[in-house]
C-alpha positions in Angstrom: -34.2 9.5 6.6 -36.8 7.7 9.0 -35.2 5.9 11.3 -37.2 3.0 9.9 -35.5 3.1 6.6 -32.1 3.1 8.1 -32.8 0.1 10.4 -34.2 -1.6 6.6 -31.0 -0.1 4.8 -28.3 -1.3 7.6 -30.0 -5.1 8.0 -29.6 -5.1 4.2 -26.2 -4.1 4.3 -25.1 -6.8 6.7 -26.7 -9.5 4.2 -24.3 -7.4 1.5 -21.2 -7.4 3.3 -20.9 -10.5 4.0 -22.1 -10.1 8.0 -25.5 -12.0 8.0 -26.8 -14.1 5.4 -30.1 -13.7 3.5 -32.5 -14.7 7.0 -29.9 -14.2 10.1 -29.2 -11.6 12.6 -31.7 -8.9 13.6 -31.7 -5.1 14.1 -33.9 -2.7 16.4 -33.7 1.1 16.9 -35.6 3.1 19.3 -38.0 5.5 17.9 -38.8 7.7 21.1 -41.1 5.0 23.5 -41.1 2.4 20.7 -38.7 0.3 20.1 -38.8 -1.1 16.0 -37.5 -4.5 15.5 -36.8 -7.0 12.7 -39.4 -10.0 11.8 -38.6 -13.7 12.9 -37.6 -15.0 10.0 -36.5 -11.6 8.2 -35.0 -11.5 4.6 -32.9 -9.0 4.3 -33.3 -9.2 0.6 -37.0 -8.4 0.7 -37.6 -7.0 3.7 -39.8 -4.0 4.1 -41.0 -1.1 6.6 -44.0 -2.2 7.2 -42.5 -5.7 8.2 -40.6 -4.3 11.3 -42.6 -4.8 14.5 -43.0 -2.3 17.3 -42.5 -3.4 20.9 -42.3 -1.4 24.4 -39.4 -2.0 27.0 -41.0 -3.3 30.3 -43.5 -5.8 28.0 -43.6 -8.8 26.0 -42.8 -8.5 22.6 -45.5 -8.9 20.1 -46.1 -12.6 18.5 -43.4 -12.7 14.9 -40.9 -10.7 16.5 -36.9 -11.9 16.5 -36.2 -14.5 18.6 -34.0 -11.9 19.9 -36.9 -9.5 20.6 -36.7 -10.0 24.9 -32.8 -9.4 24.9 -32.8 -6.1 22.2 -35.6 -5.3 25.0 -33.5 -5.7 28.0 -30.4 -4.0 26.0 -32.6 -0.7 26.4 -33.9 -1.5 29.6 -30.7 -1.6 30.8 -29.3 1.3 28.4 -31.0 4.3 28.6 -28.8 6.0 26.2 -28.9 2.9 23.2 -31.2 4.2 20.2 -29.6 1.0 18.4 -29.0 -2.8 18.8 -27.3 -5.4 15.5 -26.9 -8.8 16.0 -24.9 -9.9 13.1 -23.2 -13.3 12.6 -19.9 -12.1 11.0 -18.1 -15.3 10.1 -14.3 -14.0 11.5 -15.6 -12.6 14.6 -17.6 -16.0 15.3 -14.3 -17.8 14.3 -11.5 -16.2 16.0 -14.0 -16.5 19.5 -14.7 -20.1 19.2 -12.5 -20.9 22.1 -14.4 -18.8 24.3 -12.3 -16.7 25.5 -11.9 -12.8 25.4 -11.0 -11.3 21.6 -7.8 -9.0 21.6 -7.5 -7.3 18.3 -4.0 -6.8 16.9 -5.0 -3.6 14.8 -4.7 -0.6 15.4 -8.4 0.4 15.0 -9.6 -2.4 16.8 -7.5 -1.7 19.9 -8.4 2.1 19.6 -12.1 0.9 19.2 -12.1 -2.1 21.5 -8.7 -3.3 23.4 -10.6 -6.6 24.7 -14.4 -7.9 23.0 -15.9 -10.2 25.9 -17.3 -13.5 25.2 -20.3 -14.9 26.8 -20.6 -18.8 26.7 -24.0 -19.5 26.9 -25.6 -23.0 26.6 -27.7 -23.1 23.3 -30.6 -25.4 24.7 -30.4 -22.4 27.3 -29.8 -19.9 25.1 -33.7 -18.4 24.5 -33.7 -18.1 28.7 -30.9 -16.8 29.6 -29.2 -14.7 26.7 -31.2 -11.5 27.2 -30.0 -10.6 31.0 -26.5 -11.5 30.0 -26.1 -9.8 27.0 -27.5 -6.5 28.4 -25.7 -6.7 31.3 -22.4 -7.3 29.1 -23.2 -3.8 26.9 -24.9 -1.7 29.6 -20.6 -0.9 29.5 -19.2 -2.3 26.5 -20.3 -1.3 22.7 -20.0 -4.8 21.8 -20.1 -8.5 22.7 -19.6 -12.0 21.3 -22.0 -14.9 22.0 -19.4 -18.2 21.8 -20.5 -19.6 18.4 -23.5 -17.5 18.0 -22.5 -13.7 16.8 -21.8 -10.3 17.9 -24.1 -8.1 19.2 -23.0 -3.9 19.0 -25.4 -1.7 20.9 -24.8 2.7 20.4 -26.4 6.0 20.3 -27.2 5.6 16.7 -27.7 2.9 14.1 -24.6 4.3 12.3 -22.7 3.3 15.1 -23.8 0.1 15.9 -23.2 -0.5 12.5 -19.3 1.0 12.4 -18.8 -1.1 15.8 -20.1 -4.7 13.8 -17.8 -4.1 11.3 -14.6 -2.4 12.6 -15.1 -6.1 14.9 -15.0 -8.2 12.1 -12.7 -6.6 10.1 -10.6 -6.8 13.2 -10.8 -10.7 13.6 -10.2 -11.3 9.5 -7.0 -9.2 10.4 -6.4 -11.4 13.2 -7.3 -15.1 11.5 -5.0 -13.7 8.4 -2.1 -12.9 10.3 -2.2 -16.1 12.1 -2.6 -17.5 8.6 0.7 -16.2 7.4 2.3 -17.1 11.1 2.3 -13.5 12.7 1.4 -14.0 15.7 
């Protein structure tokens, strides 16, 4: 399958399962020396390959890319090996990180997977500025991060991964949230 269509397919499924809703979150791949990104604005519902928008690391993104297009740039800038990037706004991940600090799952898979998520606290009214160098400097060595209050961002060698990361997270944190929930922890 084009790697187009997968990057379509996977944004979809984050609308389906619950990780993004109908016009959040955005997904790039790398195609060789392009890099194929989501829309501003995107609906997962209706979006379309010819939608997605092409960009080059080392420019500017093209005008009605994601307001995310300059830090899925820097992600690859920074990541030779990345050939994907989600940003997904899982609501348990998001939850269980509102305090800021670093996310240690209690699951197996998640400690197999991930034994501590970071969490970057960046100022919202900042957020636009300074969210690209911080987030690629956070997964140039970790598959995954937390913005504080914002969402998760996976980067990997293939969209399938990215994609197993997002949700093996969140899964993770429901675990979490429900085991504190029935006093666990």
């Amino acid at each position: 399958m084009d790697l187009r269509a997968q990057l379509v397919q996977y944004y979809r499924w984050l609308r389906q399962y619950g990780l993004n809703d109908a016009h959040s979150g955005n997904i790039s791949v790398r195609e060789q020396d392009k890099i194929w990104i989501t829309p501003t604005g995107a609906c997962a519902d209706t979006l379309q390959i010819a939608d997605l928008i092409a960009c080059q690391i080392g420019q500017s993104p093209p005008q009605g890319t994601s307001l995310d297009a300059p830090l899925h740039l820097a992600v690859y800038a920074n990541n030779p090996q990345a050939v994907a990037v989600i940003h997904s706004h899982g609501p348990y991940s998001v939850a269980v990180t509102l305090n800021g600090q670093p996310f240690k799952p209690i699951d197996f898979e998640g400690q197999l997977y991930f034994p501590v998520v970071s969490v970057i606290n960046i100022d919202y009214d900042r957020y636009v500025q300074t969210s690209p160098a911080l987030v690629a400097e956070q997964l140039s060595h970790d598959p995954i991060t937390v913005v504080k209050g914002h969402g998760v961002y996976a980067q990997a060698e293939s969209l399938n991964l990215a994609y197993k990361w997002t949700c093996s997270l969140e899964l993770s944190a429901k675990t979490f949230f429900i085991a504190g929930q029935l006093h666990h922890l």
